[in-house]
N, C-alpha and C positions, 0 to 999 in steps of 0.2 A: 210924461205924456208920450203917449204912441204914435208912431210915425205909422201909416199906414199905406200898403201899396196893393196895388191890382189885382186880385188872386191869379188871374195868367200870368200877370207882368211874376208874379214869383214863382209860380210853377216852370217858368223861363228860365231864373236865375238857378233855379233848382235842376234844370237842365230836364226834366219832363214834359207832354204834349198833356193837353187840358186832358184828356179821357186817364189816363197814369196818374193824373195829380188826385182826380177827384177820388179814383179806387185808395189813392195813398191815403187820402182823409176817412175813406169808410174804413181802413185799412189802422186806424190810430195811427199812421207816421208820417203824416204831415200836418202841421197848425188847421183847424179848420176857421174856415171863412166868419168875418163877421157882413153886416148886412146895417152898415150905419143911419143911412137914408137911404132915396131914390137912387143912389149912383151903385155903380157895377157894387158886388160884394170887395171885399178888401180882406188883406190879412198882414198883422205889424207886421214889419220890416225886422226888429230885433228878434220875431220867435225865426224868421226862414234865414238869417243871422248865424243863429245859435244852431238851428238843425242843420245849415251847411258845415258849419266849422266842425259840428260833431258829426257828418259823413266822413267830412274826410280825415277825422282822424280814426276814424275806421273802427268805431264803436258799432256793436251789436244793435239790434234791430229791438231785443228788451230794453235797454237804453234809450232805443231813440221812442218807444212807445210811454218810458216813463216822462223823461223830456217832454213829448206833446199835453201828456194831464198833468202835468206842471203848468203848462201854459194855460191850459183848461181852469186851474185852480187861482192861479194868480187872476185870471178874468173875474173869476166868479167873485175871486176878495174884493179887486176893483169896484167891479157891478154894485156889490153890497154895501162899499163906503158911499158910493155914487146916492145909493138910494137913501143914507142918512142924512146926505145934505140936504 
């Protein structure tokens, strides 16, 4: 299951200001936002996780662009079991 948090509250953790996070999503190098219900968007907790621990180990920026459609695909598998139940 996904843990989910605030898309600011991660752009925080991530140490960028909301206008830097969102270019970073149009940008493929940040998790984009999901939008569950009524409440603010969110984005799990383990992809801004994995995207911290792979800044600071000071991986390239192709890296961290394959990382985020990693994340993109693992959702999409998600989604797709989701829809056979």
């Amino acid at each position: 299951m996904y843990a989910l948090e605030r898309t600011v509250d991660a752009f925080k953790r991530f140490g960028v200001k909301k206008t830097k996070g969102y270019e970073l999503i149009e940008a493929g190098l940040f998790p984009a936002p999901i939008k569950p219900n009524e409440r603010p968007s969110r984005v799990p907790s383990q992809e801004v996780d994995a995207l911290i621990a792979a800044t600071i180990s000071g991986v390239g920026e192709e890296y961290i662009i394959k990382l985020i459609l990693g994340f993109r695909n693992q959702r999409a598998v998600l989604a797709t079991k989701q829809e056979v139940l």
